[in-house]
PDB file of N, CA, C, O and CB in Angstrom:
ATOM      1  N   UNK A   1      45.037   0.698  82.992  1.00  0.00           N
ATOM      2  CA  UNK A   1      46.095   1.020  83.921  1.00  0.00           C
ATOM      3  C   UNK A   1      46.025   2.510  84.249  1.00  0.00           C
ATOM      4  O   UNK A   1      45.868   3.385  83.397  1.00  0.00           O
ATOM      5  CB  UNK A   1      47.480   0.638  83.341  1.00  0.00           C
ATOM      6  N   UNK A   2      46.136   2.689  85.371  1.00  0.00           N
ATOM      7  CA  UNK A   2      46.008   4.013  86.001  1.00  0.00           C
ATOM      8  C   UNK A   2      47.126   4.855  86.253  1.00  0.00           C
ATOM      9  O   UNK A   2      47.517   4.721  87.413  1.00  0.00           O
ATOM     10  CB  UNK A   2      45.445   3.880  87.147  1.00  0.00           C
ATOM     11  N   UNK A   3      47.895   5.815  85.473  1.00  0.00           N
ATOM     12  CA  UNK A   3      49.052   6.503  85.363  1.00  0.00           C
ATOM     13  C   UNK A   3      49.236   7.113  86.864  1.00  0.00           C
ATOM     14  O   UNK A   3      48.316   7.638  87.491  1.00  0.00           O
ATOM     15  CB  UNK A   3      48.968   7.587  84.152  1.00  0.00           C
ATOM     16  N   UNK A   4      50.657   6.953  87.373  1.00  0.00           N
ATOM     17  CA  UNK A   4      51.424   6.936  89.140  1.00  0.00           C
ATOM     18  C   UNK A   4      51.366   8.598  88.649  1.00  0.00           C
ATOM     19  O   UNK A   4      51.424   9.141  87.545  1.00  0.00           O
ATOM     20  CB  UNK A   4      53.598   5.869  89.666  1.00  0.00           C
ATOM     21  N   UNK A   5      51.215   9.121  90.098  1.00  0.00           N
ATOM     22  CA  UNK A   5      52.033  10.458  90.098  1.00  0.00           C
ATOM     23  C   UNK A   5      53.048  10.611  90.958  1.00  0.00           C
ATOM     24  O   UNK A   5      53.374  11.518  91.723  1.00  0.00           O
ATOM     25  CB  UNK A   5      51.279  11.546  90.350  1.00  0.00           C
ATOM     26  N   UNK A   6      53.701   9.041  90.564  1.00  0.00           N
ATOM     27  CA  UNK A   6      55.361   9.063  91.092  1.00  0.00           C
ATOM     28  C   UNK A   6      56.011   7.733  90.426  1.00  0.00           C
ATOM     29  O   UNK A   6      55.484   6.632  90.268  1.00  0.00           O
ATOM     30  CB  UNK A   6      55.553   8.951  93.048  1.00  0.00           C
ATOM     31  N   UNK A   7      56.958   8.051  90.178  1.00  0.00           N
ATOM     32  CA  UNK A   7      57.666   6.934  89.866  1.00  0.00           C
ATOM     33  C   UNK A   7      57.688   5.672  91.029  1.00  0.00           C
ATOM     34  O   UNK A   7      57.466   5.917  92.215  1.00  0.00           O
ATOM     35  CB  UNK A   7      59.042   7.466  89.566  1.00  0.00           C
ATOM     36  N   UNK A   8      57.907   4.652  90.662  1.00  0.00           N
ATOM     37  CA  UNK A   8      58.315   3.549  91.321  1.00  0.00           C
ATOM     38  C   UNK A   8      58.404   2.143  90.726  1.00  0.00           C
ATOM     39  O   UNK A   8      58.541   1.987  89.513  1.00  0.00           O
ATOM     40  CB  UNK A   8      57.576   3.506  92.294  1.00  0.00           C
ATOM     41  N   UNK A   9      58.324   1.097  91.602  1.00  0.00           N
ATOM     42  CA  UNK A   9      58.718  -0.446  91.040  1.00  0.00           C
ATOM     43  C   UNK A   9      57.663  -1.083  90.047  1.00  0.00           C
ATOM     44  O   UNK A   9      56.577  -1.450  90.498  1.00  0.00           O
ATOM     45  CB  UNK A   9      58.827  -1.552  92.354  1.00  0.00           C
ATOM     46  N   UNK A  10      57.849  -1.169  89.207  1.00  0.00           N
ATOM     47  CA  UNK A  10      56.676  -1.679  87.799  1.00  0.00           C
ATOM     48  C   UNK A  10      57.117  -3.400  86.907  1.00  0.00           C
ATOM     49  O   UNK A  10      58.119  -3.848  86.350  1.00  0.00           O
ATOM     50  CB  UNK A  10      56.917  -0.067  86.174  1.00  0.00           C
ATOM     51  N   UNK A  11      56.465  -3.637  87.044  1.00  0.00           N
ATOM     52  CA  UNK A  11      56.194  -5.066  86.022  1.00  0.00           C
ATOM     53  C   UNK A  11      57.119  -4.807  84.485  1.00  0.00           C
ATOM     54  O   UNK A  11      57.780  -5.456  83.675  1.00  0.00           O
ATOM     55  CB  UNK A  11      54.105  -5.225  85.544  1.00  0.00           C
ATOM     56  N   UNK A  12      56.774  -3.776  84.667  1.00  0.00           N
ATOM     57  CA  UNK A  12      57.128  -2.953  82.729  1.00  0.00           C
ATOM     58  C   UNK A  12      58.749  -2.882  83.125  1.00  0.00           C
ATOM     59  O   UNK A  12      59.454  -3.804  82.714  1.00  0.00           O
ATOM     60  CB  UNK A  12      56.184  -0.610  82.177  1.00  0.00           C
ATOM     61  N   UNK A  13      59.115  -2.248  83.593  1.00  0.00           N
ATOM     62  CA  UNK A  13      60.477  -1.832  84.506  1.00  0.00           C
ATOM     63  C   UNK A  13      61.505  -2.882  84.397  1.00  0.00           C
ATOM     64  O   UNK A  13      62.671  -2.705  84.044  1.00  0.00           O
ATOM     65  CB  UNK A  13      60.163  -1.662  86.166  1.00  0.00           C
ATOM     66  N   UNK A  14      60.901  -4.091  84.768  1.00  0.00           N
ATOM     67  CA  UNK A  14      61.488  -5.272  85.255  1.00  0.00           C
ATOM     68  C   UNK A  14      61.694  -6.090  83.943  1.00  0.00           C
ATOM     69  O   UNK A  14      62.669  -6.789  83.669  1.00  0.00           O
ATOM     70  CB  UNK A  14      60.575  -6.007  86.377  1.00  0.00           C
ATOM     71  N   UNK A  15      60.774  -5.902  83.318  1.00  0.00           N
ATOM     72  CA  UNK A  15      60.763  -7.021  82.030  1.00  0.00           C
ATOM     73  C   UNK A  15      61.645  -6.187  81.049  1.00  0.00           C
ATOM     74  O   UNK A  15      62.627  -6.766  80.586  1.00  0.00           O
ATOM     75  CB  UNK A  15      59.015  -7.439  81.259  1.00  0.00           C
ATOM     76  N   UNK A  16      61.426  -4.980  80.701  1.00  0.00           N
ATOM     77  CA  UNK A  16      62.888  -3.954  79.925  1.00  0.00           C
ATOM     78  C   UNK A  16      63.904  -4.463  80.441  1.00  0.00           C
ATOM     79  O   UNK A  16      64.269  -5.370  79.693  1.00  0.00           O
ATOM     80  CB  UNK A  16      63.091  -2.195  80.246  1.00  0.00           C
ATOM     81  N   UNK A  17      64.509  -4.386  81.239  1.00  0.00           N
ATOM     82  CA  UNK A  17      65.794  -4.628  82.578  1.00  0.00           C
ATOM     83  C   UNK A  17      65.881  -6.386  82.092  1.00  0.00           C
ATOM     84  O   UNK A  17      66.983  -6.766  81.695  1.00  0.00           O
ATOM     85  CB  UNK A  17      65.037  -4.246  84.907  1.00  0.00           C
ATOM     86  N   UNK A  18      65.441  -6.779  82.107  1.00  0.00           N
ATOM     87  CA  UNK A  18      65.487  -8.569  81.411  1.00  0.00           C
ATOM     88  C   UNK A  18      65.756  -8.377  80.050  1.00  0.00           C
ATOM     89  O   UNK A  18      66.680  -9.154  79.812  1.00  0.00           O
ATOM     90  CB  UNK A  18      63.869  -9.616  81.466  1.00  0.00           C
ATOM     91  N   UNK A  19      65.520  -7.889  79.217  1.00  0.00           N
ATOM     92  CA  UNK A  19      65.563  -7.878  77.872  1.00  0.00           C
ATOM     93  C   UNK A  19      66.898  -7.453  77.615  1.00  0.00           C
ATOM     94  O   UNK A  19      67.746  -7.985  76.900  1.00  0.00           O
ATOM     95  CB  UNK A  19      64.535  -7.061  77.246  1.00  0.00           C
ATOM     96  N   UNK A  20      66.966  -6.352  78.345  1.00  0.00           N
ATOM     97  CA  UNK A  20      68.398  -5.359  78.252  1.00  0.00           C
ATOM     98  C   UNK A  20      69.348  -6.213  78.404  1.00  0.00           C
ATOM     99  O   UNK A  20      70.377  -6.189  77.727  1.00  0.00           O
ATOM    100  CB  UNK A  20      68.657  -4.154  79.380  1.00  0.00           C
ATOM    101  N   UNK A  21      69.024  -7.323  79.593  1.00  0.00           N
ATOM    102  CA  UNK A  21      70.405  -8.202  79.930  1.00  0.00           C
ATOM    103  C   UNK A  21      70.478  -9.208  78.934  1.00  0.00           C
ATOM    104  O   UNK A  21      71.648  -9.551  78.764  1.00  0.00           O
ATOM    105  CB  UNK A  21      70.441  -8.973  81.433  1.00  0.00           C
ATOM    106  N   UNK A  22      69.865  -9.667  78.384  1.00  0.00           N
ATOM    107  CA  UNK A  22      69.276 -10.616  77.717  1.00  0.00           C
ATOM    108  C   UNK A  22      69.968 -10.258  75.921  1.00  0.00           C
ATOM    109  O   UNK A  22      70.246 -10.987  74.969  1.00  0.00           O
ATOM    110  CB  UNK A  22      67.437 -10.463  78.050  1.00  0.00           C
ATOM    111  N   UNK A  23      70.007  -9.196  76.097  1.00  0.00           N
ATOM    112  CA  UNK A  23      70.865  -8.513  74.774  1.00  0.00           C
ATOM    113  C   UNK A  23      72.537  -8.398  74.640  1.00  0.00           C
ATOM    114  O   UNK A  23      73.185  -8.253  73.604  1.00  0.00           O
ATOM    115  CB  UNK A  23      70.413  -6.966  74.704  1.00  0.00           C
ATOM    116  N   UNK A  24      72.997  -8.503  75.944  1.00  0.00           N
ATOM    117  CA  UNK A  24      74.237  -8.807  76.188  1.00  0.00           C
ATOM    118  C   UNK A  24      74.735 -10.621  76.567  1.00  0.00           C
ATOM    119  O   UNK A  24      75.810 -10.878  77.109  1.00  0.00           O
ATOM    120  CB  UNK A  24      74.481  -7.796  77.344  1.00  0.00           C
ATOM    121  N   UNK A  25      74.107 -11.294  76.312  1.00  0.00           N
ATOM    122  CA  UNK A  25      74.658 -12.288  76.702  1.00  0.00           C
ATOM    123  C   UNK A  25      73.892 -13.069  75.526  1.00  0.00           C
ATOM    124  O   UNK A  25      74.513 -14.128  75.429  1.00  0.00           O
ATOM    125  CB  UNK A  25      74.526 -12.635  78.253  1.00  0.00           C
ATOM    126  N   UNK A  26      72.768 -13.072  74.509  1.00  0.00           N
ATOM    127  CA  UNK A  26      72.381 -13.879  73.478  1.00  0.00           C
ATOM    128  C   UNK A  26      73.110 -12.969  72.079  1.00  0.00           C
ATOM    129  O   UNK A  26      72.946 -11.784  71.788  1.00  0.00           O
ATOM    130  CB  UNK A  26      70.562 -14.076  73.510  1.00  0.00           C
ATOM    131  N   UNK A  27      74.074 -14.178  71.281  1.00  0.00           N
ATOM    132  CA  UNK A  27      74.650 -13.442  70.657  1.00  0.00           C
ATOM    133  C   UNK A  27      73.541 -12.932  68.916  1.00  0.00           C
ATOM    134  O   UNK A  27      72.443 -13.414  68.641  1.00  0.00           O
ATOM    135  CB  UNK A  27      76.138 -14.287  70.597  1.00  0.00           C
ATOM    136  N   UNK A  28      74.224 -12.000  68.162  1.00  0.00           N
ATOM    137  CA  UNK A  28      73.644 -11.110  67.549  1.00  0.00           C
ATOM    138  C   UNK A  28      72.165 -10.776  67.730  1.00  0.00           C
ATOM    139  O   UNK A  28      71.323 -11.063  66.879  1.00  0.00           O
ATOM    140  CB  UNK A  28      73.900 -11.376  66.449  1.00  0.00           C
ATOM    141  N   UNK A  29      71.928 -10.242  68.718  1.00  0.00           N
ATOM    142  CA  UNK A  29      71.010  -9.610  69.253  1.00  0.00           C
ATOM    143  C   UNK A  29      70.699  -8.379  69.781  1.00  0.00           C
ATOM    144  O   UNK A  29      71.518  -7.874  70.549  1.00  0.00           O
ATOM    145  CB  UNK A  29      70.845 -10.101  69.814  1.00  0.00           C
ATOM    146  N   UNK A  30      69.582  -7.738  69.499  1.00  0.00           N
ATOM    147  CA  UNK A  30      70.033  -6.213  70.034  1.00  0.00           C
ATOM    148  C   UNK A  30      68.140  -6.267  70.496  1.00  0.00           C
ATOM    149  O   UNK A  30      67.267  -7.128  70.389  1.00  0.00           O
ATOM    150  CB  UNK A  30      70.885  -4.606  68.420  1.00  0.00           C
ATOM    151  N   UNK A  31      68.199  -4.452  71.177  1.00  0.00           N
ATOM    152  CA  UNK A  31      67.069  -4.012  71.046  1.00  0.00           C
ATOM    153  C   UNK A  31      66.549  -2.546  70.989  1.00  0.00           C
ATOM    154  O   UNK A  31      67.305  -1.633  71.321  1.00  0.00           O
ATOM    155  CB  UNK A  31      66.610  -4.558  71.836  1.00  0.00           C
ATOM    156  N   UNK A  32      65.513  -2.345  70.652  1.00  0.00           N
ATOM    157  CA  UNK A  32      64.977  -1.206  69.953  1.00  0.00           C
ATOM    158  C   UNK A  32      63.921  -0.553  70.611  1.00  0.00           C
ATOM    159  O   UNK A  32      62.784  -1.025  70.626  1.00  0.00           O
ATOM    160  CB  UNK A  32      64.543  -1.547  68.704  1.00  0.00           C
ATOM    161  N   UNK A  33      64.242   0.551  71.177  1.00  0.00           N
ATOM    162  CA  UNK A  33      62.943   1.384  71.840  1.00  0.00           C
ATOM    163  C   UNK A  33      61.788   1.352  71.446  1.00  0.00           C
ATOM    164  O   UNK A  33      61.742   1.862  70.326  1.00  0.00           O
ATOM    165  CB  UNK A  33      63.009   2.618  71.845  1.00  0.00           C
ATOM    166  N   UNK A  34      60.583   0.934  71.869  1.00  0.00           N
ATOM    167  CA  UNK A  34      59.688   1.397  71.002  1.00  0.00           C
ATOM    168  C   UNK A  34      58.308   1.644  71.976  1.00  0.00           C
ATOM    169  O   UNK A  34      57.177   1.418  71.544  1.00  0.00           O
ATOM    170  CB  UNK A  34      59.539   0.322  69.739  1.00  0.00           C
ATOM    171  N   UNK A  35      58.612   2.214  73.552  1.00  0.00           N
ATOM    172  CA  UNK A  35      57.682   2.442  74.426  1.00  0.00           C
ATOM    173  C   UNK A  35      56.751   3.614  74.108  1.00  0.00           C
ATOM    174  O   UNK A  35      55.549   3.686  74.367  1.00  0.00           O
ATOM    175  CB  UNK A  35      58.296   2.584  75.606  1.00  0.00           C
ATOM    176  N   UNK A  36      57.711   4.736  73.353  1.00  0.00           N
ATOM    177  CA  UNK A  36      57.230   5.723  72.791  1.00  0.00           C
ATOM    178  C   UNK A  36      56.116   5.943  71.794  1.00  0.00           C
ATOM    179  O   UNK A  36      55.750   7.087  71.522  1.00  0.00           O
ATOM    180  CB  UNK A  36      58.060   6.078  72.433  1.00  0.00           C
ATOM    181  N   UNK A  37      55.438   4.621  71.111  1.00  0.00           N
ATOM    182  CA  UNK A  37      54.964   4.260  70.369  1.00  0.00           C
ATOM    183  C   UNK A  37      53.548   3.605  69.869  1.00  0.00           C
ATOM    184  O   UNK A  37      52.836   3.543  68.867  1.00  0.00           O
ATOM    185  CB  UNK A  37      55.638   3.935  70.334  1.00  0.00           C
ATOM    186  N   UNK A  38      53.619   3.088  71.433  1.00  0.00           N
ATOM    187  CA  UNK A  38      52.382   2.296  71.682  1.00  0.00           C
ATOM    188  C   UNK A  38      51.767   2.529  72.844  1.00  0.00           C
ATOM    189  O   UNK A  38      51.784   3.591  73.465  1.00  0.00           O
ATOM    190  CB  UNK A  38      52.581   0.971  71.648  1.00  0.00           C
ATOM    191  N   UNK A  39      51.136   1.378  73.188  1.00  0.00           N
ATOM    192  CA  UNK A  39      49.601   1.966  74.059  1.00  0.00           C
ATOM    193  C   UNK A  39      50.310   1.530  75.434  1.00  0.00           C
ATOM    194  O   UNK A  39      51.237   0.730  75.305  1.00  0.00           O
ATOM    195  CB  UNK A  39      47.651   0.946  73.662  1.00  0.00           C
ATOM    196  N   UNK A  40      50.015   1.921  76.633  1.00  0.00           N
ATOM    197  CA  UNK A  40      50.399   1.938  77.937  1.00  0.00           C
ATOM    198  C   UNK A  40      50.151   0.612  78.335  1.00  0.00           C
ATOM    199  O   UNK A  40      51.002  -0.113  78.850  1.00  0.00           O
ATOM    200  CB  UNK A  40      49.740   2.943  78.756  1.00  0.00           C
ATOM    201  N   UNK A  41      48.800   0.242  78.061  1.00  0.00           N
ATOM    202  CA  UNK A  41      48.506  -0.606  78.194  1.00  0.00           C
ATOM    203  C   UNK A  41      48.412  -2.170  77.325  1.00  0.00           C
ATOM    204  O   UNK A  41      47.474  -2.968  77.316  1.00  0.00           O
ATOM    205  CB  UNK A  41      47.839  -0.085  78.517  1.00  0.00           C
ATOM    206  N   UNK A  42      49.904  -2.263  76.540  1.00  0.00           N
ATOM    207  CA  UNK A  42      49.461  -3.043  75.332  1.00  0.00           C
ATOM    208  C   UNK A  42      50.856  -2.926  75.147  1.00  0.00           C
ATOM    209  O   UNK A  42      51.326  -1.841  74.805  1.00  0.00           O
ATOM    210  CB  UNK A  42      48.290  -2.518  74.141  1.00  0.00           C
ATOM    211  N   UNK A  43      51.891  -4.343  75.412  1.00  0.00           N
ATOM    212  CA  UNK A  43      52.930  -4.274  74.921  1.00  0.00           C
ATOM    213  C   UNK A  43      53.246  -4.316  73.530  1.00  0.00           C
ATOM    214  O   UNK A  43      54.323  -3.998  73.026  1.00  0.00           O
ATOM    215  CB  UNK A  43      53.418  -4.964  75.433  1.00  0.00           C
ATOM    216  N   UNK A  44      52.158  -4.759  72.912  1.00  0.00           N
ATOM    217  CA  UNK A  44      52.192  -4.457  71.406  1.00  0.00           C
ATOM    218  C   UNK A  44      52.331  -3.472  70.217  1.00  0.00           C
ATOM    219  O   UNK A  44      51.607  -3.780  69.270  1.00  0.00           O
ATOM    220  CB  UNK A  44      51.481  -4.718  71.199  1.00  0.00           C
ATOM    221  N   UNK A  45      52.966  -2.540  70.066  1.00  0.00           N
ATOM    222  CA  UNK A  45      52.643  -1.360  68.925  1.00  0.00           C
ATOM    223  C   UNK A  45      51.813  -1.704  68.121  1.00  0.00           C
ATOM    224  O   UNK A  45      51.540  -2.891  67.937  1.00  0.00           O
ATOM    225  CB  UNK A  45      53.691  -0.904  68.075  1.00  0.00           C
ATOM    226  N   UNK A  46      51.191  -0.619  67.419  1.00  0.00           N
ATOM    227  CA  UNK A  46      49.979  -0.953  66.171  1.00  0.00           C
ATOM    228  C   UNK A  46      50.876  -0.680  65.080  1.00  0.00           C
ATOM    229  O   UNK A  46      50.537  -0.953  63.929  1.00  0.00           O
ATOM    230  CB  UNK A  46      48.395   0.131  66.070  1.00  0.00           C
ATOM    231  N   UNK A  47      52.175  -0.080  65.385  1.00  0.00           N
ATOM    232  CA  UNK A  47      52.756   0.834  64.513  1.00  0.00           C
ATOM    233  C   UNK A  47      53.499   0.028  64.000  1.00  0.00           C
ATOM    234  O   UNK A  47      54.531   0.325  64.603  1.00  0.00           O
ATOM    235  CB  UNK A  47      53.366   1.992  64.964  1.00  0.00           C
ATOM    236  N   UNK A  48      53.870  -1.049  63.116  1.00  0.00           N
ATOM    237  CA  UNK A  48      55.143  -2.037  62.991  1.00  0.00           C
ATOM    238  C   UNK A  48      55.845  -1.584  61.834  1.00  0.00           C
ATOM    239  O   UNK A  48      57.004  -1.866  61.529  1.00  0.00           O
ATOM    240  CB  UNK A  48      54.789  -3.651  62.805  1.00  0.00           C
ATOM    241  N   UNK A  49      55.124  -0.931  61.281  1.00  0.00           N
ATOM    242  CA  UNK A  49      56.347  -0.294  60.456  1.00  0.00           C
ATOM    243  C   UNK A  49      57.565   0.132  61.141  1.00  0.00           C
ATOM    244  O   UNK A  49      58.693  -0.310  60.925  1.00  0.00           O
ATOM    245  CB  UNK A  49      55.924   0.911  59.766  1.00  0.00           C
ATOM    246  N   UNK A  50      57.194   1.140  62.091  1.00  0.00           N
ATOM    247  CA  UNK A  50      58.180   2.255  62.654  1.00  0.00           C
ATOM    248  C   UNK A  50      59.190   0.778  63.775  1.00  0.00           C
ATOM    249  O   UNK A  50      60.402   0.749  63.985  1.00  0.00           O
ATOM    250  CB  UNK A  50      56.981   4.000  63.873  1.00  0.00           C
ATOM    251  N   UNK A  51      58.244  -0.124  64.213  1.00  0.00           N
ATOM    252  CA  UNK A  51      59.320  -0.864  65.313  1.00  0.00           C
ATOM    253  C   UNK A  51      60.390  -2.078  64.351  1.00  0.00           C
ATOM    254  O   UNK A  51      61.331  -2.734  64.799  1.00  0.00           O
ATOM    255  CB  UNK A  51      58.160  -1.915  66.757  1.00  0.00           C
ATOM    256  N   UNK A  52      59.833  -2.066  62.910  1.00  0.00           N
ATOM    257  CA  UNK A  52      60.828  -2.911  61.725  1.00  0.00           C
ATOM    258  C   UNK A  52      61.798  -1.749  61.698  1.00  0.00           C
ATOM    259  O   UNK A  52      62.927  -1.963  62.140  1.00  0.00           O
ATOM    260  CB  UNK A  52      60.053  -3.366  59.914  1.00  0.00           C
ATOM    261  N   UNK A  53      61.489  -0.494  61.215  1.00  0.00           N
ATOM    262  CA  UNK A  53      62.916   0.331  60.926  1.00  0.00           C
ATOM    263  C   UNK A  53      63.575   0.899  62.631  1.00  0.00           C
ATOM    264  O   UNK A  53      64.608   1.552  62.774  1.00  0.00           O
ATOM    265  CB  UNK A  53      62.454   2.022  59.685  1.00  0.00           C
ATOM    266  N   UNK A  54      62.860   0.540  63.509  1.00  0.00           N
ATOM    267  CA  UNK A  54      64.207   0.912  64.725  1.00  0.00           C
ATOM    268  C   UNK A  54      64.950  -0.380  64.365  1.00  0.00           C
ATOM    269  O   UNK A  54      66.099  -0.156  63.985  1.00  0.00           O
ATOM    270  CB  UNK A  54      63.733   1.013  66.784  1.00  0.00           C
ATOM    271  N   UNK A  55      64.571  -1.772  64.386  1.00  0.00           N
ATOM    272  CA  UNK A  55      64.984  -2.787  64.380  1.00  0.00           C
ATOM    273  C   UNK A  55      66.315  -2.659  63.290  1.00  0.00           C
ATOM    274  O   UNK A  55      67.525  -2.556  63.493  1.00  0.00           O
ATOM    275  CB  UNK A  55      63.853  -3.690  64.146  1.00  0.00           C
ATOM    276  N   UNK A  56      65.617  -2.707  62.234  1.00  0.00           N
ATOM    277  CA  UNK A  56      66.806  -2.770  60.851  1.00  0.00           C
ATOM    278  C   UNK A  56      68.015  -1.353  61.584  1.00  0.00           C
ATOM    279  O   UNK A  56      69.238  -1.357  61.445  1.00  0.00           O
ATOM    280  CB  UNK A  56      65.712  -2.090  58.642  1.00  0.00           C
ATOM    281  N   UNK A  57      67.371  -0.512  62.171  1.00  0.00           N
ATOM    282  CA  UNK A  57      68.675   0.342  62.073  1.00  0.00           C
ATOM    283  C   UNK A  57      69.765  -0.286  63.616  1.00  0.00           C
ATOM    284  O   UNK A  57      70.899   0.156  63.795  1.00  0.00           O
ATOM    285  CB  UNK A  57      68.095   2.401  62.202  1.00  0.00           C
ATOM    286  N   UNK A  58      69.152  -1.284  64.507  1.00  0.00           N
ATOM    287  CA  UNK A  58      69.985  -1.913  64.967  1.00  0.00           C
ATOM    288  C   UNK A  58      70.892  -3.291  64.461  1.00  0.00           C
ATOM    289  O   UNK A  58      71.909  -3.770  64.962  1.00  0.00           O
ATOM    290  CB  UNK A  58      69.413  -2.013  65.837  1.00  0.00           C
ATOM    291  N   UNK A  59      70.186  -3.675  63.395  1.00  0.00           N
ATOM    292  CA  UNK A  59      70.669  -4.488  62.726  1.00  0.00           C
ATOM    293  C   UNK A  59      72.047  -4.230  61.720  1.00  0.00           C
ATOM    294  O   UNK A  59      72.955  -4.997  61.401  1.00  0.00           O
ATOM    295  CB  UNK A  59      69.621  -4.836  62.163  1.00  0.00           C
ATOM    296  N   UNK A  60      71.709  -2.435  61.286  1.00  0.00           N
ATOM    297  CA  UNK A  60      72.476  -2.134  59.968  1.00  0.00           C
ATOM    298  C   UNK A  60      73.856  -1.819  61.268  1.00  0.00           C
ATOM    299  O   UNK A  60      75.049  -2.084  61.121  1.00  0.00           O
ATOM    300  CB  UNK A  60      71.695  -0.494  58.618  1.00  0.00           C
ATOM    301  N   UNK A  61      73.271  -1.265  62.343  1.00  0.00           N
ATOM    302  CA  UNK A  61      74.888  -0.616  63.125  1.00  0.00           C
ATOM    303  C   UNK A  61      75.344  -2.007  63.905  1.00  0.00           C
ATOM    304  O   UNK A  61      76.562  -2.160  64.007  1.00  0.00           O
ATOM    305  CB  UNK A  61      74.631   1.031  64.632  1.00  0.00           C
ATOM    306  N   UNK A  62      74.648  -2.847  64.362  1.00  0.00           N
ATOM    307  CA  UNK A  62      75.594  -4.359  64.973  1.00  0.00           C
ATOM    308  C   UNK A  62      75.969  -5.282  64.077  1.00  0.00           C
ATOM    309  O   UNK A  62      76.618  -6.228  64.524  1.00  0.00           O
ATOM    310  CB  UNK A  62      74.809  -5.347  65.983  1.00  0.00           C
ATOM    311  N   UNK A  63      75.766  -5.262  63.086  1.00  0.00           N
ATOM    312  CA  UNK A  63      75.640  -6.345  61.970  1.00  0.00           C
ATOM    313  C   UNK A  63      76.622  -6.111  60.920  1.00  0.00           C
ATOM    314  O   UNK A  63      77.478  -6.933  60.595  1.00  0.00           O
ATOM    315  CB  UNK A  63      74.224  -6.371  61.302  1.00  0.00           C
ATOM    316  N   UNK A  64      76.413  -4.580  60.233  1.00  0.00           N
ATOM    317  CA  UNK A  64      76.757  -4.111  59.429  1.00  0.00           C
ATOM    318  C   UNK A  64      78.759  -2.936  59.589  1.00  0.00           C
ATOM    319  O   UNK A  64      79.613  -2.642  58.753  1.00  0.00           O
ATOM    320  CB  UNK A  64      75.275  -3.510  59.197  1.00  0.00           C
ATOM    321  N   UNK A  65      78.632  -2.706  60.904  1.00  0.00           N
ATOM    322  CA  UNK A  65      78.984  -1.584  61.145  1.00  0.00           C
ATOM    323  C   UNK A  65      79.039  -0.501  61.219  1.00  0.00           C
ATOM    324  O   UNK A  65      79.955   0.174  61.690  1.00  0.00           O
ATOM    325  CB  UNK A  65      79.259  -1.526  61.055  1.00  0.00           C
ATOM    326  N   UNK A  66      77.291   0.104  60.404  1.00  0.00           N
ATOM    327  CA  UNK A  66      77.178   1.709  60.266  1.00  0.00           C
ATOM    328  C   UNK A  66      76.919   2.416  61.631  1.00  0.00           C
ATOM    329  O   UNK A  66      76.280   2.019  62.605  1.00  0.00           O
ATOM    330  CB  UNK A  66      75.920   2.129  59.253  1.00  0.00           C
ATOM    331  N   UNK A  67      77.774   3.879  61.365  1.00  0.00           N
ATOM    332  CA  UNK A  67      77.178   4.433  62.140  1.00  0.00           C
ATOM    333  C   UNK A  67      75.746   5.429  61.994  1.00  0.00           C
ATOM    334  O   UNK A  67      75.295   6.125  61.084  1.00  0.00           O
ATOM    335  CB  UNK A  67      78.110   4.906  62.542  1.00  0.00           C
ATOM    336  N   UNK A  68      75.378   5.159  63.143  1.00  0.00           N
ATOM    337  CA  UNK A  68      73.891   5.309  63.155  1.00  0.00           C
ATOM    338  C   UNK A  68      73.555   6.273  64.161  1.00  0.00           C
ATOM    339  O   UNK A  68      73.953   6.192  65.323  1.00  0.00           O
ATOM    340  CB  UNK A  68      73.147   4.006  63.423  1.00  0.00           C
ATOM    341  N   UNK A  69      72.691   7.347  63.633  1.00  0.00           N
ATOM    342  CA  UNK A  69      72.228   8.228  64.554  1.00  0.00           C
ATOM    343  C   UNK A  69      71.201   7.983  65.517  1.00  0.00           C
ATOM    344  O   UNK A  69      70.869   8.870  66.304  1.00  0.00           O
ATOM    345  CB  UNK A  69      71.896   9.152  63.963  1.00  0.00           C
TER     346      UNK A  69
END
């Protein structure tokens, strides 16, 4: 994939924006950033450690009640 030197309408864009809604209407469900993480091209992280503890720390603040930084 060939990086824009402008923003605009993306596949990636659209499917976040689904998920997002998708988190408000399926109950105990959340979700966890983790674009920062992985490959541009590869919705997958290599990193799963780091995308289990965003996870658990959405789990510990919807689930649990902590607050969470």
């Amino acid at each position: 994939m060939v990086p824009r030197e402008q923003p605009g309408e993306s596949n990636w864009a659209a499917f976040r924006e689904i998920q997002s809604m998708l988190q408000k209407i399926v109950p105990n469900s959340g979700m966890a950033v983790t674009i920062d993480i992985g490959n541009a091209n590869d919705i997958h992280p290599l990193t799963k450690e780091e995308v289990g503890h965003r996870l658990s720390l959405v789990a510990l603040a919807k689930t649990y009640g902590r607050t969470i930084e």
